[in-house]
Structures are given as structure tokens and as C-alpha cells.
PDB file of N, CA, C and O in Angstrom, chain B, residues numbered from 101:
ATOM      1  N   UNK B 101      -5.005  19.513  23.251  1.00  0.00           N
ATOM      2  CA  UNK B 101      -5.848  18.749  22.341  1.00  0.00           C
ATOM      3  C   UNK B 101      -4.966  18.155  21.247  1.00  0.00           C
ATOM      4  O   UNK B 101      -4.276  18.951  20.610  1.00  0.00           O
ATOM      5  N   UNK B 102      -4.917  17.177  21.021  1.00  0.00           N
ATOM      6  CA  UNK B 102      -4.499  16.382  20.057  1.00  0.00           C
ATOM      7  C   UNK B 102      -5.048  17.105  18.231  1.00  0.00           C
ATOM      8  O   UNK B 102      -6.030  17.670  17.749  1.00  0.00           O
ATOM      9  N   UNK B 103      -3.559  16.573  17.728  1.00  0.00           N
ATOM     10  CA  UNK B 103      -4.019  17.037  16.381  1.00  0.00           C
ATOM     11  C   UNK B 103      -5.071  16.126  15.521  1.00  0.00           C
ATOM     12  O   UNK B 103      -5.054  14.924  15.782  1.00  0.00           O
ATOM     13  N   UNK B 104      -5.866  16.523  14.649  1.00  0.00           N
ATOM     14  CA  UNK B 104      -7.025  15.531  13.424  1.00  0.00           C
ATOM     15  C   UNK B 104      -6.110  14.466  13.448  1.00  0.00           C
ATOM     16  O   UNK B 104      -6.159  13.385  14.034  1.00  0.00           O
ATOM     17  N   UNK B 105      -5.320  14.930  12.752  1.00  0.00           N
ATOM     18  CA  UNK B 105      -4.365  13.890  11.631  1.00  0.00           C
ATOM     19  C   UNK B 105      -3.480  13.148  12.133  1.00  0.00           C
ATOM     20  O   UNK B 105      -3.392  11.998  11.704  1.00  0.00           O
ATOM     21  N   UNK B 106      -2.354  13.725  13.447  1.00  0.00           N
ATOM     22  CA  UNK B 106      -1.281  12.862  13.752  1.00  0.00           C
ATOM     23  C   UNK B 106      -0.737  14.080  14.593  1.00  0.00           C
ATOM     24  O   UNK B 106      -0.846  15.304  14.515  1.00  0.00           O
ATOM     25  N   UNK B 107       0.107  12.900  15.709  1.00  0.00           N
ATOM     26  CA  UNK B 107       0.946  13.717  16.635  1.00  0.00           C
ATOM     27  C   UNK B 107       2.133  14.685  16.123  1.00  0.00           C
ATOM     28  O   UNK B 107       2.689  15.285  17.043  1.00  0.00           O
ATOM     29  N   UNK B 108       2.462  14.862  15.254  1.00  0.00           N
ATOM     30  CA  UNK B 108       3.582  15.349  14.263  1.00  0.00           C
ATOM     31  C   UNK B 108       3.123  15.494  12.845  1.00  0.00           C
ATOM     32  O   UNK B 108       3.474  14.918  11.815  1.00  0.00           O
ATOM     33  N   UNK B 109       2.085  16.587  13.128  1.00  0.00           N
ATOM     34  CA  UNK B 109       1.561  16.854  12.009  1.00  0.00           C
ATOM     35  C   UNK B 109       2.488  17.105   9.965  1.00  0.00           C
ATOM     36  O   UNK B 109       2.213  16.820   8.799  1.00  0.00           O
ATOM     37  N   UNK B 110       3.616  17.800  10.761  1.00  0.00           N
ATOM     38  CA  UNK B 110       4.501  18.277  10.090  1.00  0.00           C
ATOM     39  C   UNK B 110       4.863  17.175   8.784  1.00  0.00           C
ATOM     40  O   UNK B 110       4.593  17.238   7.585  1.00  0.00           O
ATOM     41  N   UNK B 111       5.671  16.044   9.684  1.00  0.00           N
ATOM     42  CA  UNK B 111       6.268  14.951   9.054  1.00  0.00           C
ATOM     43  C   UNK B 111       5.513  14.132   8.438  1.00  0.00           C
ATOM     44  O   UNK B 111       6.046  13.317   7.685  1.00  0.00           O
ATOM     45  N   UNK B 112       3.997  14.143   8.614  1.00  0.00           N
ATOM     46  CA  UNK B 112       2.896  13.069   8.376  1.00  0.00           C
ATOM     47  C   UNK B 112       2.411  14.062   7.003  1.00  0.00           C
ATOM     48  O   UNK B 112       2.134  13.556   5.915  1.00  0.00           O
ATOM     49  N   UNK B 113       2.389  14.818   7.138  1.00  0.00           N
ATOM     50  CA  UNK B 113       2.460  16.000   6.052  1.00  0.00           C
ATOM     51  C   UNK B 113       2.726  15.372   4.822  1.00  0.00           C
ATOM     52  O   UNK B 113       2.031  14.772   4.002  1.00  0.00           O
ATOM     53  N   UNK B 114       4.018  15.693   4.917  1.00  0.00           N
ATOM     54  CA  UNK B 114       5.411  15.321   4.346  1.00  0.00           C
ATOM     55  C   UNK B 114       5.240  13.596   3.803  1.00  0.00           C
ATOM     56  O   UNK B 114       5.244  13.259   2.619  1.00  0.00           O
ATOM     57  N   UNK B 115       5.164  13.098   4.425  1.00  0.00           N
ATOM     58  CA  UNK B 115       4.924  11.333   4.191  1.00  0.00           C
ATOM     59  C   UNK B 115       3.717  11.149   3.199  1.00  0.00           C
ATOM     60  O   UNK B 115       3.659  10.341   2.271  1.00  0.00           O
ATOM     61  N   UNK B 116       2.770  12.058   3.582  1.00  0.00           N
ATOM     62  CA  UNK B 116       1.516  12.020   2.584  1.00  0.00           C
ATOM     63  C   UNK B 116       1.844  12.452   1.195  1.00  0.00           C
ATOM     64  O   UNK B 116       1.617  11.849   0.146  1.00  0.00           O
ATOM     65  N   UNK B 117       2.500  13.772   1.405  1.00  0.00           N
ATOM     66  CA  UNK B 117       2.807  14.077   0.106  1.00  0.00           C
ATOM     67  C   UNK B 117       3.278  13.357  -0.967  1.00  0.00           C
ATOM     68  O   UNK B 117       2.955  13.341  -2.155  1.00  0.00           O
ATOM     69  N   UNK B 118       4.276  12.641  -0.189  1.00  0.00           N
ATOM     70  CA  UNK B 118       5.778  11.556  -0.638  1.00  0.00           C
ATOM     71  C   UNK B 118       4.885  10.495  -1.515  1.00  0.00           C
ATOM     72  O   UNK B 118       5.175  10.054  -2.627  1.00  0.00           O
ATOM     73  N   UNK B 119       3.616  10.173  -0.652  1.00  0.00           N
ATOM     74  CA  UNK B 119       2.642   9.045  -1.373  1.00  0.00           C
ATOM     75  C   UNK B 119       2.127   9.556  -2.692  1.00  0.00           C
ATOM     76  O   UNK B 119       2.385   9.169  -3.831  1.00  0.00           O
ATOM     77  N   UNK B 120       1.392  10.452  -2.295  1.00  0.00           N
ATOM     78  CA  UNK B 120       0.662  11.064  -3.523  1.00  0.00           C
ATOM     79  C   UNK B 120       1.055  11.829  -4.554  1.00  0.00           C
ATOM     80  O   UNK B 120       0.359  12.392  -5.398  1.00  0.00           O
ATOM     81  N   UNK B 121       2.379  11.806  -4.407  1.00  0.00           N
ATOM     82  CA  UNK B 121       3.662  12.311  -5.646  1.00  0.00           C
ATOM     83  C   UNK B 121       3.672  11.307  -6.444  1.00  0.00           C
ATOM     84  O   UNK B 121       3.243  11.294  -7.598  1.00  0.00           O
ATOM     85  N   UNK B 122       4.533   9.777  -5.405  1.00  0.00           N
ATOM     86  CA  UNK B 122       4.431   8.557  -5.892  1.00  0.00           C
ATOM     87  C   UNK B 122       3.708   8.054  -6.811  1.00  0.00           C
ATOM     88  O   UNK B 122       4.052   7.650  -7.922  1.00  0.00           O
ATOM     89  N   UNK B 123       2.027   8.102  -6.015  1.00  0.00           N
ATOM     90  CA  UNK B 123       1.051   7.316  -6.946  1.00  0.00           C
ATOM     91  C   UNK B 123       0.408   8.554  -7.927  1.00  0.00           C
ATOM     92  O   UNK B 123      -0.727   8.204  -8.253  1.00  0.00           O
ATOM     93  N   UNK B 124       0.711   9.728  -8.439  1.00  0.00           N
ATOM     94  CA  UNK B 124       0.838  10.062  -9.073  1.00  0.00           C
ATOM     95  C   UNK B 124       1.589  10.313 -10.741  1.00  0.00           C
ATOM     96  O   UNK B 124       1.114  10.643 -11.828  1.00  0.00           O
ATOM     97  N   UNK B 125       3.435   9.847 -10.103  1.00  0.00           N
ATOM     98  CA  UNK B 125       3.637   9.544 -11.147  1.00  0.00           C
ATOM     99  C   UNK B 125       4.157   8.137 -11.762  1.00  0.00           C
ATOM    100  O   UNK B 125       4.816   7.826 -12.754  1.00  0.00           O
ATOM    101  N   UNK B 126       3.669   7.583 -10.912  1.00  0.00           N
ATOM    102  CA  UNK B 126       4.096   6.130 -11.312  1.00  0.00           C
ATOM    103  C   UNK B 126       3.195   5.195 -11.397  1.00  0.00           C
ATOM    104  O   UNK B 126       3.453   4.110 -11.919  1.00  0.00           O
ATOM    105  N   UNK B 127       1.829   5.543 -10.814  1.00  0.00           N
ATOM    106  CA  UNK B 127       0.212   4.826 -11.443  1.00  0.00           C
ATOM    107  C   UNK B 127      -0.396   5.997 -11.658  1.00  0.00           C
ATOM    108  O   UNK B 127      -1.377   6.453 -11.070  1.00  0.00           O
ATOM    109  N   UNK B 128       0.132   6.389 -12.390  1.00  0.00           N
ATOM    110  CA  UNK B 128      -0.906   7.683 -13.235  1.00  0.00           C
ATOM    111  C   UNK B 128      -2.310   8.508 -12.133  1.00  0.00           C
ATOM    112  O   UNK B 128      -3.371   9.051 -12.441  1.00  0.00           O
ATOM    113  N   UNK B 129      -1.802   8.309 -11.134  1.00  0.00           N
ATOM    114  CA  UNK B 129      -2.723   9.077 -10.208  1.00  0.00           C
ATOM    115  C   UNK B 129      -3.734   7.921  -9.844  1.00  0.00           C
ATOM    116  O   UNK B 129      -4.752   8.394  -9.339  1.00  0.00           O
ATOM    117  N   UNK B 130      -3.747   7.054  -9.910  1.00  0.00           N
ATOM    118  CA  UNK B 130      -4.287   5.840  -9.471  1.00  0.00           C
ATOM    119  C   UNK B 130      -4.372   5.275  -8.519  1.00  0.00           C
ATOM    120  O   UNK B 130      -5.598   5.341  -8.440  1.00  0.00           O
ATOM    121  N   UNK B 131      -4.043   4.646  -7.526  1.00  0.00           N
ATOM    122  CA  UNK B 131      -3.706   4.278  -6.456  1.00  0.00           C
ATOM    123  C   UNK B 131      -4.453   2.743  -6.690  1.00  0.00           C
ATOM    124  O   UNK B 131      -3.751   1.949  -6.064  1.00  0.00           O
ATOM    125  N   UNK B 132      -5.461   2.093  -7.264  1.00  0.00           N
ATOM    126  CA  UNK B 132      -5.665   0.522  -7.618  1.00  0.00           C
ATOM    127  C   UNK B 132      -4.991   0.469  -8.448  1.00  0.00           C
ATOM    128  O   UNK B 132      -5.319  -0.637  -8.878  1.00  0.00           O
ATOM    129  N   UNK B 133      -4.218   0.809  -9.103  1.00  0.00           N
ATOM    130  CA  UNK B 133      -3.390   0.050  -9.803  1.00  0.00           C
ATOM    131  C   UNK B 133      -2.270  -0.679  -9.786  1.00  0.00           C
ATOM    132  O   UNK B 133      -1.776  -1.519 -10.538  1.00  0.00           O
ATOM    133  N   UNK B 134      -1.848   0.032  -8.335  1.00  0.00           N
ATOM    134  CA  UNK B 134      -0.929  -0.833  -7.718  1.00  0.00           C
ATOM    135  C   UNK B 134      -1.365  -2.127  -7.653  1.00  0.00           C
ATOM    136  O   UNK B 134      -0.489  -2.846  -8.133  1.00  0.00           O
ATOM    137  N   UNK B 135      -2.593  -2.948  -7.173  1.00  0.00           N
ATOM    138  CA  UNK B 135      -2.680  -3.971  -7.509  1.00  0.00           C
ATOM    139  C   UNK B 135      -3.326  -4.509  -8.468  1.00  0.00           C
ATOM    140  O   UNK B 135      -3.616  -5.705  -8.421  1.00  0.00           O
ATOM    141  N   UNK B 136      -3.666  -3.727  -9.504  1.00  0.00           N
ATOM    142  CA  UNK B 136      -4.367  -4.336 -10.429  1.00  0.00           C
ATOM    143  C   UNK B 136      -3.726  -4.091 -11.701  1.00  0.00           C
ATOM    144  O   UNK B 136      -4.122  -4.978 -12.457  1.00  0.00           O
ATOM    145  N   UNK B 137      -2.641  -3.042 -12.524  1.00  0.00           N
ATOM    146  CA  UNK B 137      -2.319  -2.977 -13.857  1.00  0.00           C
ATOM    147  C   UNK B 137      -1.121  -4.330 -13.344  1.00  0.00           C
ATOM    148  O   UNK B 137      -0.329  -4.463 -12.411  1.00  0.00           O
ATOM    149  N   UNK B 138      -1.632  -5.358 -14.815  1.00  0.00           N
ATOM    150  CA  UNK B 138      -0.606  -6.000 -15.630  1.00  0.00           C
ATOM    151  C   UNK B 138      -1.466  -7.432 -14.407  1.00  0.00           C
ATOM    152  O   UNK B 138      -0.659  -8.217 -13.908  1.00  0.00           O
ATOM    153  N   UNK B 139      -2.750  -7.606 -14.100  1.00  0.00           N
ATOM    154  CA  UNK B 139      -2.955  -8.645 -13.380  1.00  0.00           C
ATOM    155  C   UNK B 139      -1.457  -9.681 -12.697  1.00  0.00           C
ATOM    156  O   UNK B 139      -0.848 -10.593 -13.256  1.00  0.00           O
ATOM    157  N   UNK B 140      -1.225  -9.002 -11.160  1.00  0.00           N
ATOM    158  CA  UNK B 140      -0.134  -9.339 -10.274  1.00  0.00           C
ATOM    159  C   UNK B 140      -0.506 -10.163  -9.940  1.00  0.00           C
ATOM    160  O   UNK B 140      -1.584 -10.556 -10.385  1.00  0.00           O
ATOM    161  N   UNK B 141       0.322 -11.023  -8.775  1.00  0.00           N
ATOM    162  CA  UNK B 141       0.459 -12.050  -8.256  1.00  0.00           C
ATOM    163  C   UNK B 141       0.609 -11.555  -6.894  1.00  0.00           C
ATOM    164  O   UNK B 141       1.126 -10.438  -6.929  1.00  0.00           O
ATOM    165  N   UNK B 142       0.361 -11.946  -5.706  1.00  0.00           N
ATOM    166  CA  UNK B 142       0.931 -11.525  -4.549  1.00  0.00           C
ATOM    167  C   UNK B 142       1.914 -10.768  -4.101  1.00  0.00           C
ATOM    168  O   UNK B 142       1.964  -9.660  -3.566  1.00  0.00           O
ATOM    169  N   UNK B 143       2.717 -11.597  -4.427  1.00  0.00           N
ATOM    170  CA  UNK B 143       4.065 -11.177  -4.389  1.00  0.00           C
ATOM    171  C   UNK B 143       4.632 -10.121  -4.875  1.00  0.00           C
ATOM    172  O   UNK B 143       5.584  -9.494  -4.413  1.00  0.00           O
ATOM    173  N   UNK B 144       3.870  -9.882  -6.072  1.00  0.00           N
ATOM    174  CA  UNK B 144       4.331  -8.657  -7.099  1.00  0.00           C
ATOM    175  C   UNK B 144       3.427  -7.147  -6.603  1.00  0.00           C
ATOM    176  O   UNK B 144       3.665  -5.969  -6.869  1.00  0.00           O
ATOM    177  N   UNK B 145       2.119  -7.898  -5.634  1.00  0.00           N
ATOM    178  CA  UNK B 145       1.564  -6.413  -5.474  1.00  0.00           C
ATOM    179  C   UNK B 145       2.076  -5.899  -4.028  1.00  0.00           C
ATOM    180  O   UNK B 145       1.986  -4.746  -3.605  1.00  0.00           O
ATOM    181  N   UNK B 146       2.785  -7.325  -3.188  1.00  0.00           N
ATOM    182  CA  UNK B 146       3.439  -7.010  -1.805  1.00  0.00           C
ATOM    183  C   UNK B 146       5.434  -6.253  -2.441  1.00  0.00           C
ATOM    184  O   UNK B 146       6.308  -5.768  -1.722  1.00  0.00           O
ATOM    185  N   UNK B 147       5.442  -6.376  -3.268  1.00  0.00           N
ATOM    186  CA  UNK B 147       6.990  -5.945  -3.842  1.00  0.00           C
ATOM    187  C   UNK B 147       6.325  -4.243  -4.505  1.00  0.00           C
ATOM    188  O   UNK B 147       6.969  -3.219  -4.276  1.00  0.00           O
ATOM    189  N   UNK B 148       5.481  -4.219  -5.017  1.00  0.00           N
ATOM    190  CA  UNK B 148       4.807  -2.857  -4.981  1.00  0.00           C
ATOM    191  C   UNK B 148       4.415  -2.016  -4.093  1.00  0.00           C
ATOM    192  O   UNK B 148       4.517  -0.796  -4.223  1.00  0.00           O
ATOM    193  N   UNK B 149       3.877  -2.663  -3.005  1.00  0.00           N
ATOM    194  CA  UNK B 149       3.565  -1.885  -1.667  1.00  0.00           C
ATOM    195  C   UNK B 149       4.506  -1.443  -1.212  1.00  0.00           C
ATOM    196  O   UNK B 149       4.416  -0.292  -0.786  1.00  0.00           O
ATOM    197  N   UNK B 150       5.783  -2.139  -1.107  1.00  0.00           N
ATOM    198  CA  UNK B 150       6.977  -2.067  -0.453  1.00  0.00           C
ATOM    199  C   UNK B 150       7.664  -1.251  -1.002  1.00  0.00           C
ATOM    200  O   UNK B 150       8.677  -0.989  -0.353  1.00  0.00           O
ATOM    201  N   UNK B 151       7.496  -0.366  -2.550  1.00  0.00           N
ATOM    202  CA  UNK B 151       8.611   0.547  -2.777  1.00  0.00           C
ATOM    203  C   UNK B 151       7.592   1.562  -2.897  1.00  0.00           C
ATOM    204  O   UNK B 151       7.787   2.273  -3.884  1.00  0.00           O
ATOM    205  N   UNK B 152       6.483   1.895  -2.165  1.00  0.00           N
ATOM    206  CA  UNK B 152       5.746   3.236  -1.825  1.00  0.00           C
ATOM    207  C   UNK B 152       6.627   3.812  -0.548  1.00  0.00           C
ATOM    208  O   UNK B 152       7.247   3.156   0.289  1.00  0.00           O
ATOM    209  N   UNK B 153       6.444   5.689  -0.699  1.00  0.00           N
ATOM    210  CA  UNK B 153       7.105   5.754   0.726  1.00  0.00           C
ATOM    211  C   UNK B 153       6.320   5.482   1.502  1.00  0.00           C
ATOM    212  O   UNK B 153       5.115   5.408   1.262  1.00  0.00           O
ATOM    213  N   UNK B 154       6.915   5.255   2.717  1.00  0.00           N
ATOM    214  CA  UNK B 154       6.212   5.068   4.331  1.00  0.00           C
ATOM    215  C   UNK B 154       6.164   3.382   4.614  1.00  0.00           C
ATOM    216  O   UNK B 154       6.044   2.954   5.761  1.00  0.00           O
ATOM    217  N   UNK B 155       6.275   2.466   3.411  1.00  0.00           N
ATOM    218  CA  UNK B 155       5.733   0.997   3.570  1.00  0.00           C
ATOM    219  C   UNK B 155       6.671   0.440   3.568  1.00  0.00           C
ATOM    220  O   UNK B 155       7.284   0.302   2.510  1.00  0.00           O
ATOM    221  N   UNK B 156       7.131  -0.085   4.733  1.00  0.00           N
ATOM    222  CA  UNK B 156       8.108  -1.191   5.176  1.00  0.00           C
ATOM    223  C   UNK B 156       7.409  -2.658   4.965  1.00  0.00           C
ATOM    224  O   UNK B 156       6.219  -2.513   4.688  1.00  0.00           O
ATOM    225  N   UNK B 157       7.785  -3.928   5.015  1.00  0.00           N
ATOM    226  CA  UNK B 157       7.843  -4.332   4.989  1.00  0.00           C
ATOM    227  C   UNK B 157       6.279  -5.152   5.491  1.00  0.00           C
ATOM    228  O   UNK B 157       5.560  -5.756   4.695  1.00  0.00           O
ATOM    229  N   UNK B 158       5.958  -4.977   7.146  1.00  0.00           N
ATOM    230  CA  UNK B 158       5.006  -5.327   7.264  1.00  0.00           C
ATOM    231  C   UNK B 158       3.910  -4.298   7.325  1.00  0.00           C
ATOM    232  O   UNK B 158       2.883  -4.778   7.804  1.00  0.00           O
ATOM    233  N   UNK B 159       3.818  -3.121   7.011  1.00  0.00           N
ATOM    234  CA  UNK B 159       3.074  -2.275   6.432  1.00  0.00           C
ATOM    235  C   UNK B 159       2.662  -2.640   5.443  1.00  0.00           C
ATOM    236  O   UNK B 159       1.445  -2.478   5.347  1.00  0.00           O
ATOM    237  N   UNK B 160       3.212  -3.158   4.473  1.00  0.00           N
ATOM    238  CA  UNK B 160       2.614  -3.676   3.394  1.00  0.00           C
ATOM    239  C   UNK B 160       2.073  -4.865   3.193  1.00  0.00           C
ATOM    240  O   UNK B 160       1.264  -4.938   2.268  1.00  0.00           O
ATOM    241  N   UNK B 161       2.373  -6.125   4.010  1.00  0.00           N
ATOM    242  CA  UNK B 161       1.893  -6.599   4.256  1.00  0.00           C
ATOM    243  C   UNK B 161       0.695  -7.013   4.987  1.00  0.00           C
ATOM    244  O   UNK B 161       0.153  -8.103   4.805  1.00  0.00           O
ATOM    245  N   UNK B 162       0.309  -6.169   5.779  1.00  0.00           N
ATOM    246  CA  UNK B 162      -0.644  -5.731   6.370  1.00  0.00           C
ATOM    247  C   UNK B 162      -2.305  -4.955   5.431  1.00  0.00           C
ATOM    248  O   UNK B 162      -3.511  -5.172   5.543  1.00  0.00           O
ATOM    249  N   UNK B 163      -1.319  -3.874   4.419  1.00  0.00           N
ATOM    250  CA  UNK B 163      -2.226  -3.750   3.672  1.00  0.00           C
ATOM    251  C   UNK B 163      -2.705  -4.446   2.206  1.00  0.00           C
ATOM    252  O   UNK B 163      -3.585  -4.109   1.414  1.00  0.00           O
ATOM    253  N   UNK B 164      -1.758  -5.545   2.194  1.00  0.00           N
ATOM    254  CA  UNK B 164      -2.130  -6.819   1.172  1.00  0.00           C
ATOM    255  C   UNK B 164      -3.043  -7.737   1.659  1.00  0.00           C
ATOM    256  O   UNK B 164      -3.855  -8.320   0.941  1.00  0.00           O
ATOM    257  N   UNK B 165      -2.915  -7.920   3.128  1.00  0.00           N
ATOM    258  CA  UNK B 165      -3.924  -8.687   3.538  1.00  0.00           C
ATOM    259  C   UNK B 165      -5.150  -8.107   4.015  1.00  0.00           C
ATOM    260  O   UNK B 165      -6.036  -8.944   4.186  1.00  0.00           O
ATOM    261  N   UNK B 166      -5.472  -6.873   4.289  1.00  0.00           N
ATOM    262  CA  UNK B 166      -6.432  -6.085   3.954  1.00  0.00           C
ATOM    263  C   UNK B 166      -7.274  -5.797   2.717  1.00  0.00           C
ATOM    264  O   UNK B 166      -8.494  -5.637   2.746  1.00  0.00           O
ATOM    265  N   UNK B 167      -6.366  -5.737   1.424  1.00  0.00           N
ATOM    266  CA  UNK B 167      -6.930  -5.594  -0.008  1.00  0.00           C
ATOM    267  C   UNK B 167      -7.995  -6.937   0.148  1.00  0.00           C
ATOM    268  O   UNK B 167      -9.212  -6.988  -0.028  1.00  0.00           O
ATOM    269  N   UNK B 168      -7.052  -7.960   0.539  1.00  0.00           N
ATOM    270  CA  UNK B 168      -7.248  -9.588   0.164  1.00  0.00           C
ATOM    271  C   UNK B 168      -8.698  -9.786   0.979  1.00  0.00           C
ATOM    272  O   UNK B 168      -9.641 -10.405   0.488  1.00  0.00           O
ATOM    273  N   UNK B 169      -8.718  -9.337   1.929  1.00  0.00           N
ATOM    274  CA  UNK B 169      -9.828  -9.920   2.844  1.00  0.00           C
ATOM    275  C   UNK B 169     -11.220  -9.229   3.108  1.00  0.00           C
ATOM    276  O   UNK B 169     -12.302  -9.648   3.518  1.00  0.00           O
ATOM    277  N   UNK B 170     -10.711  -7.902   2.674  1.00  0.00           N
ATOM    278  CA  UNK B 170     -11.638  -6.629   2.712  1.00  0.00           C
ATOM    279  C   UNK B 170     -12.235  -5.914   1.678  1.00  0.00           C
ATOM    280  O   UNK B 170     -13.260  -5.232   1.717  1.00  0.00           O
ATOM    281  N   UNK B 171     -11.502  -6.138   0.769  1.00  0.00           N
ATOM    282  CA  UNK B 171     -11.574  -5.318  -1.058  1.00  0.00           C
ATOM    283  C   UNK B 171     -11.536  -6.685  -2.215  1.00  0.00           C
ATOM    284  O   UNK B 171     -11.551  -6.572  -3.441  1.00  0.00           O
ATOM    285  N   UNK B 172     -11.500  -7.584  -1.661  1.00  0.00           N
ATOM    286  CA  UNK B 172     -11.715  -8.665  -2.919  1.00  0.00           C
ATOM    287  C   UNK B 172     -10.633  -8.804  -3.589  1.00  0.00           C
ATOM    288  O   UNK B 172     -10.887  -9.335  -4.670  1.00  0.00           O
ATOM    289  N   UNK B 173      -9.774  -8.625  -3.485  1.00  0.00           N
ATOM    290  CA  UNK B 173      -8.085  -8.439  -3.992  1.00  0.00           C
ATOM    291  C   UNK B 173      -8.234  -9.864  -4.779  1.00  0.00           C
ATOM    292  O   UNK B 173      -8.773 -10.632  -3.982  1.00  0.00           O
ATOM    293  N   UNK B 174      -8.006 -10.465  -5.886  1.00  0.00           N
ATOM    294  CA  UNK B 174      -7.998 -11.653  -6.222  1.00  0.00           C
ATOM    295  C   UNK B 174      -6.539 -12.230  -6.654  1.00  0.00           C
ATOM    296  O   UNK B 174      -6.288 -13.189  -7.384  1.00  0.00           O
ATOM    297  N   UNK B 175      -5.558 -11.249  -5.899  1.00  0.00           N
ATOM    298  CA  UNK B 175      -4.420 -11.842  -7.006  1.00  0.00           C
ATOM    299  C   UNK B 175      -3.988 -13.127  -5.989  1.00  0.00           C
ATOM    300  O   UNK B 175      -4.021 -13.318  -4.773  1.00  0.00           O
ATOM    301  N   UNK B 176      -3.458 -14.091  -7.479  1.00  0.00           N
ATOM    302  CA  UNK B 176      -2.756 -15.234  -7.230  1.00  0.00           C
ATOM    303  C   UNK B 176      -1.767 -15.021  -5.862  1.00  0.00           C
ATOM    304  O   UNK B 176      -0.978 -14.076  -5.823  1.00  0.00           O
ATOM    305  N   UNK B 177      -1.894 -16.056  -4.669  1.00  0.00           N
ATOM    306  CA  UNK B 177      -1.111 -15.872  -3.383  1.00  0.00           C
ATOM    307  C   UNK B 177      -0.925 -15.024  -2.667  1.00  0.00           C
ATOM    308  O   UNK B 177       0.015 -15.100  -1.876  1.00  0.00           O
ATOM    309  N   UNK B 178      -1.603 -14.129  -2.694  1.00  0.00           N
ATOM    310  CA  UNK B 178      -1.964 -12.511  -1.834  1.00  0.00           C
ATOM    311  C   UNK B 178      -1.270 -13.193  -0.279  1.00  0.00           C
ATOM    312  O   UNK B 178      -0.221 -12.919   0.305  1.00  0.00           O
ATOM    313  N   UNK B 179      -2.534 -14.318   0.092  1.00  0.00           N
ATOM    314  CA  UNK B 179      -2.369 -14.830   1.380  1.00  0.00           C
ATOM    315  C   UNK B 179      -1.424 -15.597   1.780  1.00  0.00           C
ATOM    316  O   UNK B 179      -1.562 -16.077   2.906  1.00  0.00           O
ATOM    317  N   UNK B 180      -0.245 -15.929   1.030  1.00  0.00           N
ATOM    318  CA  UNK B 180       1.145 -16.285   1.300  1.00  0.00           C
ATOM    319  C   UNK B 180       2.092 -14.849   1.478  1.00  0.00           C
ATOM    320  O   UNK B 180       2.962 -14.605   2.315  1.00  0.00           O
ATOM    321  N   UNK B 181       1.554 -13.984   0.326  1.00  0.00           N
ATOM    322  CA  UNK B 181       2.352 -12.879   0.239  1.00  0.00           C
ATOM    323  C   UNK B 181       2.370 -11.996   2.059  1.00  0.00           C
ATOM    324  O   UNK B 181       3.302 -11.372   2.568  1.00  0.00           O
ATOM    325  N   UNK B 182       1.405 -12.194   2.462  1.00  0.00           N
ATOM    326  CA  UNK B 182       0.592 -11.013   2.995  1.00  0.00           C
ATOM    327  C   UNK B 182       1.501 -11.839   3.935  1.00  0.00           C
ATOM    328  O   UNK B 182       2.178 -11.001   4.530  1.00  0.00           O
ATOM    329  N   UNK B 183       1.889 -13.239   4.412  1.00  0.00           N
ATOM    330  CA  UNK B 183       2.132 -13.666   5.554  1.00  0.00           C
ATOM    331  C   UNK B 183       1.172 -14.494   6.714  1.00  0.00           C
ATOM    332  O   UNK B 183       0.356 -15.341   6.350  1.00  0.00           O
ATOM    333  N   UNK B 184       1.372 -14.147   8.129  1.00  0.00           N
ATOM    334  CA  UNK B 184       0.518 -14.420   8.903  1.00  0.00           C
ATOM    335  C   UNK B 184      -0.650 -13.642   9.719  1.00  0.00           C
ATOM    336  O   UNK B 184      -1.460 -13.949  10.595  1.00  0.00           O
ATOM    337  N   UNK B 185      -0.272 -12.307   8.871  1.00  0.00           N
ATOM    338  CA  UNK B 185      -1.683 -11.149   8.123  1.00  0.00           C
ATOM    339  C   UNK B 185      -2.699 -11.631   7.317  1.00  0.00           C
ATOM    340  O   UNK B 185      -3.732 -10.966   7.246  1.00  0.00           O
ATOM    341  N   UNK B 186      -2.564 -13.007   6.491  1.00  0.00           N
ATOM    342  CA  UNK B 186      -3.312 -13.215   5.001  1.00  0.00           C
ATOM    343  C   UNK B 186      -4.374 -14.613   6.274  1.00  0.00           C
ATOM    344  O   UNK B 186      -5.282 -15.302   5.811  1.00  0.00           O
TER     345      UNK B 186
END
């Protein structure tokens, strides 16, 4: 039987933690604030995504164009940022 969470429970563990350390101490336990303190621009909330752990490049892009299309994300050029995701 397959695990809830992930095939490698262990490391996914670990990756979660890495996040919620992150957005703990660097958006005050927040996690919208990544795109919302200091009203961003695309670019600035896809350059934010990108220095969370686990978010490469189009991971984050992926979830910029998700904010954008799904959550009302309003920042300036999301859908340039996001790519051919936006």
C-alpha cells in the first residue's frame, strides 16, 4: 500500500519542514505574504517562490500561475512572470 503523503515519506518530511521553517521565519509564519507584503510585481513574487526550499524554477512558476488564475493574485505581470503557465 502506498504511503498518504509520498513515496519517500522520509525526505518529503524533511522538505516540508525546510518550508515551514522558511515561511516561518522569514514571513512571520505567513505563507500570503509571500505574495502580498510590500505589494509585488510578478516577478518579485516568482523571485520569492524561487528561494523557498523545494521551488525550482518552474515549480514556482507553476504556482504563480496558480495564485494568478485561481486565488486572484493581482500582482502587476504575474502572467509574464508565471510564463507559458500564466
Amino acid at each position: 500500500e502506498r504511503p498518504a503523503v509520498h513515496r519517500f515519506p522520509g525526505s518529503m518530511a524533511g522538505r516540508v519542514q525546510a518550508l515551514a521553517e522558511t515561511v516561518h521565519r522569514d514571513w512571520d509564519g505567513d505563507a500570503a505574504a509571500i505574495w502580498t507584503n510590500g505589494n509585488p510585481d510578478g516577478a518579485e513574487v516568482l523571485r520569492r517562490l524561487m528561494a523557498l526550499p523545494g521551488f525550482g524554477e518552474q515549480k514556482a512558476k507553476i504556482f504563480l500561475a496558480l495564485l494568478g488564475k485561481q486565488c486572484g493574485l493581482r500582482a502587476e505581470g504575474w502572467r509574464e512572470a508565471s510564463g507559458h503557465y500564466g
